[in-house]
C-alpha positions, 0 to 999 in steps of 0.5 A, spaced: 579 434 564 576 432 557 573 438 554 567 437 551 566 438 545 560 445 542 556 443 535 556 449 531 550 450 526 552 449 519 547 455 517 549 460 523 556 458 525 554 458 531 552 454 537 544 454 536 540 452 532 538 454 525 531 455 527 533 458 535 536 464 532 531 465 526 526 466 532 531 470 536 533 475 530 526 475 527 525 480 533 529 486 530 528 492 526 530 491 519 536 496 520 539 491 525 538 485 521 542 489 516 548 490 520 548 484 522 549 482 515 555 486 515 557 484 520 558 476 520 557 472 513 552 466 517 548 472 518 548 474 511 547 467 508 541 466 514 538 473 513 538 472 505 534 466 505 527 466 503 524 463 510 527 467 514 524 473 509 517 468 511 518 468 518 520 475 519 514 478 515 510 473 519 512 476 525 512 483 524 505 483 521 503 478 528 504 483 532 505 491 529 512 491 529 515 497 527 510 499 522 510 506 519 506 512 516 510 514 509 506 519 505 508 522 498 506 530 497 501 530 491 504 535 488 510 536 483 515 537 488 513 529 490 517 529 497 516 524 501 516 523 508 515 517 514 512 517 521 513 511 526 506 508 528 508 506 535 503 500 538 500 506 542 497 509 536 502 515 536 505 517 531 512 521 530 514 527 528 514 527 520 521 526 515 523 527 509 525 520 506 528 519 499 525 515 494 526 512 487 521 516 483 523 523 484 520 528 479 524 534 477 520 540 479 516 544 475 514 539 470 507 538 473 509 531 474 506 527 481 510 520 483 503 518 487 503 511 491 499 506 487 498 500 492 501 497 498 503 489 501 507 486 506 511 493 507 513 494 499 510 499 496 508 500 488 509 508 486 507 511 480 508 517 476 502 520 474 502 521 466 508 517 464 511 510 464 516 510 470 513 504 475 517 502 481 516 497 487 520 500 493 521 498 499 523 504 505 525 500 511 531 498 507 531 504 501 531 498 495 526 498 489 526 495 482 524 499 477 518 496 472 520 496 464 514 498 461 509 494 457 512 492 450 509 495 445 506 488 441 500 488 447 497 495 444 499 493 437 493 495 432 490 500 437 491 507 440 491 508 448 486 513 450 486 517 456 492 515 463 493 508 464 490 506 471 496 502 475 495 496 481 498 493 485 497 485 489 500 479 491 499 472 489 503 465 490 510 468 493 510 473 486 508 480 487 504 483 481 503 491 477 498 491 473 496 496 467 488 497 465 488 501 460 482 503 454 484 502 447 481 504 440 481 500 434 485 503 429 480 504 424 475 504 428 471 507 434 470 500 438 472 501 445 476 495 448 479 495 455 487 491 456 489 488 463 497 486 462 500 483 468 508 484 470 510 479 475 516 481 479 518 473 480 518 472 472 520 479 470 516 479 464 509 482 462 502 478 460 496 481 456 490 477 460 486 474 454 479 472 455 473 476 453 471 480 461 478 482 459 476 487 453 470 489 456 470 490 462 471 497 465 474 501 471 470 507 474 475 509 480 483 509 482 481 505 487 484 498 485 484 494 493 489 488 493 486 481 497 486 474 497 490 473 491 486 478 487 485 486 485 478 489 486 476 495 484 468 499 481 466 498 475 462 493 469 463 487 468 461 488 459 462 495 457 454 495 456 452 494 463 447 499 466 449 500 473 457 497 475 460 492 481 465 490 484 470 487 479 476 483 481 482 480 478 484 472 480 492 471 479 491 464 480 487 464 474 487 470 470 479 471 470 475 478 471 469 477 475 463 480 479 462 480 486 455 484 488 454 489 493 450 490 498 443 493 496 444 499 500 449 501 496 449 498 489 447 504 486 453 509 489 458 504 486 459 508 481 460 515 483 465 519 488 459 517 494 462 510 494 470 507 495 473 501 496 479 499 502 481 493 505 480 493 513 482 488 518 484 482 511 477 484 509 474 487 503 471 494 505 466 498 501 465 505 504 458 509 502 458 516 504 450 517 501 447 522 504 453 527 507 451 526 513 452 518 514 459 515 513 458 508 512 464 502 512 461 496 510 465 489 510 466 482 506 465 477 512 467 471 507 470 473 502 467 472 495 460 471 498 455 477 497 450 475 503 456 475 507 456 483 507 455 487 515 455 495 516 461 495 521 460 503 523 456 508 521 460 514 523 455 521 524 459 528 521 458 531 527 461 526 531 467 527 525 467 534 523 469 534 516 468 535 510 464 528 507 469 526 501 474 522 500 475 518 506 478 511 507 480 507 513 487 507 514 489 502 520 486 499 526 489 501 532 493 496 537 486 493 540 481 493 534 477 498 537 478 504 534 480 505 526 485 511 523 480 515 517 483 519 512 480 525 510 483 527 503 476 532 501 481 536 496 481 542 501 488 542 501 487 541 509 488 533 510 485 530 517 487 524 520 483 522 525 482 516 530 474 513 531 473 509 537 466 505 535 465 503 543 465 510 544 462 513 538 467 518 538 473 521 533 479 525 535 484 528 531 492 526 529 496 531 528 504 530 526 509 535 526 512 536 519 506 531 516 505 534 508 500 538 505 496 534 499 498 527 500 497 519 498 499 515 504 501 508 506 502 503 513 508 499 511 509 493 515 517 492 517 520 488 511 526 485 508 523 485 501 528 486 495 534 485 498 537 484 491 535 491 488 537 497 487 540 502 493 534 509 493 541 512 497 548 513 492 554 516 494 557 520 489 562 515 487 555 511 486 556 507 491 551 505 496 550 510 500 547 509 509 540 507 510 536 514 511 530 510 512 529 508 519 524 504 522 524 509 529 523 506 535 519 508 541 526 510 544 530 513 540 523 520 538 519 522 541 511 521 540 507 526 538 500 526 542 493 528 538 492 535 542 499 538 539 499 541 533 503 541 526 508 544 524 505 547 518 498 548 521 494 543 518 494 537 513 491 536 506 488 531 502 490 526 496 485 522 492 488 516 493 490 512 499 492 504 499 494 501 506 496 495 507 
């Protein structure tokens, strides 16, 4: 009897279509595509290529697939450590994770999280110059060479650079604010430059709202192809706004405020997230009431809505440095941040239905950190391995997207290894 004859994919070298098998594999943990990579040099070519890295984000972000808590400790030690985000809304016991910017101890040198998108995120050591784009669910990074010194030729920076990070068109940015004064002069101008993880280059921004505008906070929100963050749009301005950076085409503008809060912008009573792909302005006025407002349409200042209204003796805590986190797998509750600088962090989930908050607590979870939740991803498989051997080799990954079957949740009644939990001054998600 005559054999029929299989068709094996070009791509796969398997009997199934490219697309059929970018839909089955598109279901595994990062650490499994990986292997699979090894394993089969189709699966390699495949899994490499950028639609796969499109349709395997797209998946992942769909349905909150793998995603991760990392948290990096404020202080001079800077560990970092993940917990697994189950589609529960539990977390796992914390781990220590290697990253790319490890300071030595006792320098008084913090690496602290700058931004996060897609699952990559940008670290920063504060009061130096290393930048890098680093990717925990693979351990890659790229580090960012440093601004060329022609962009400040003529002027003397003043004070710490304040760092973003975003995402436009397929490229990922890192982008530097800083004050300068004219050499010979007191004239204060602002410079925004601009690194692009495609072109590997630096751009000074040039026009005028790029000289005069100012930052008034470290929250820098990345969205809808642009950065956001408080401050004035000319130096002169009495009150601030929210500026915002187009990459598209390379201008500041201004978005307004709701009038309830304007006049908060520009004090430690307001912060600025991004909450469900919407921007987000939280108000804490009066230390009674916390406020989260969000842009229904985005660019439209008369489309701002009071989302929640959360009482402190619904939350008890101390009314500082508070920001949403994450939603939680049916959108009725959101994870807050309490980062009040009292060394005793809090995570909390607040049920809008019910009015009601309750605590999370995570084993081994850091004194003093700045936090992300990384969607699963497969962003800069060409960059350098976090994890050597001392050969200098590449070492196993140490990161691994956990599993609901391989650890054990921890329920929000059982307490932490180290007693309680403290807050950074910075948090950016995505």
């Amino acid at each position: 009897m005559e054999q029929e004859e299989v068709r094996v994919d070009s791509i796969t070298g398997l009997p199934l279509p490219c697309d059929v098998m970018m839909d089955i594999i598109k279901r595994l943990p990062p650490k499994e595509l990986l292997r699979c990579r090894a394993c089969r040099k189709s699966f390699k070519a495949l899994i490499g290529t950028p639609e796969f890295y499109q349709v395997h984000l797209n998946w992942s972000r769909e349905t909150n697939s793998y995603r991760t808590l990392v948290m990096g400790e404020s202080d001079s030690d800077s560990d970092f450590f993940s917990s697994a985000f189950y589609d529960r809304d539990a977390f796992s016991s914390a781990q220590l994770i290697k990253q790319p910017l490890k300071v030595p101890r006792n320098m008084g040198l913090v690496t602290y999280i700058v931004g996060c998108w897609n699952g990559l995120i940008c670290l920063h050591i504060i009061w130096g110059d290393d930048v890098a784009i680093w990717n925990p669910c693979i351990q890659k990074f790229k580090m960012i060479p440093r601004v060329p010194d022609e962009t400040t030729k003529g002027a003397v920076g003043i004070g710490e650079a304040t760092y973003g990070f975003g995402y436009s068109g397929g490229d990922y940015k890192v982008v530097r604010f800083m004050e300068l004064e004219r050499e010979g002069t007191k004239v204060l101008d602002s410079e925004i430059v601009v690194y692009s993880l495609r072109s590997s280059s630096w751009k000074k921004i040039e026009f005028r709202e790029s000289s005069s505008c100012t930052w008034d906070t470290s929250y820098v929100i990345p969205l809808d192809g642009a950065l956001h963050w408080f401050g004035k749009l000319h130096r002169s301005n009495s009150t601030s706004g929210i500026l915002t950076l187009n990459f598209t085409n390379e201008k500041v503008m201004e978005f307004r405020a709701p009038d309830e809060v304007e006049a908060q912008l520009h004090t430690s009573s307001a912060g600025l997230s991004e909450l469900n792909g919407k921007l987000c302005i939280i108000d804490f006025h009066d230390k009674a009431n916390y406020d989260i407002w969000a842009m229904n349409i985005y660019g439209k200042a008369e489309s701002w809505t009071r989302l929640y209204t959360i009482k402190s003796t619904v939350v008890n805590w101390t009314f500082d440095w508070r920001l949403p986190l994450a939603s939680s797998s049916t959108g009725r509750k959101i994870l807050l941040y309490d980062g009040s600088g009292s060394r005793n962090v809090r995570l909390f989930w607040y049920d809008s239905e019910k009015d009601t908050a309750k605590r999370v607590r995570i084993p081994g979870m850091p004194s003093d950190f700045t936090a992300a939740i990384c969607v699963a991803n497969l962003g800069l498989l060409d960059g350098e391995s976090v994890i050597k051997e001392e050969d200098g080799s590449e070492g196993d990954i140490q990161f691994e997207i956990i599993e609901g079957s391989e650890q054990r949740d921890i329920s929000e009644g059982e307490s932490s290894r180290q007693g309680g939990m403290s807050g950074g001054k910075r948090v950016r998600t995505k």
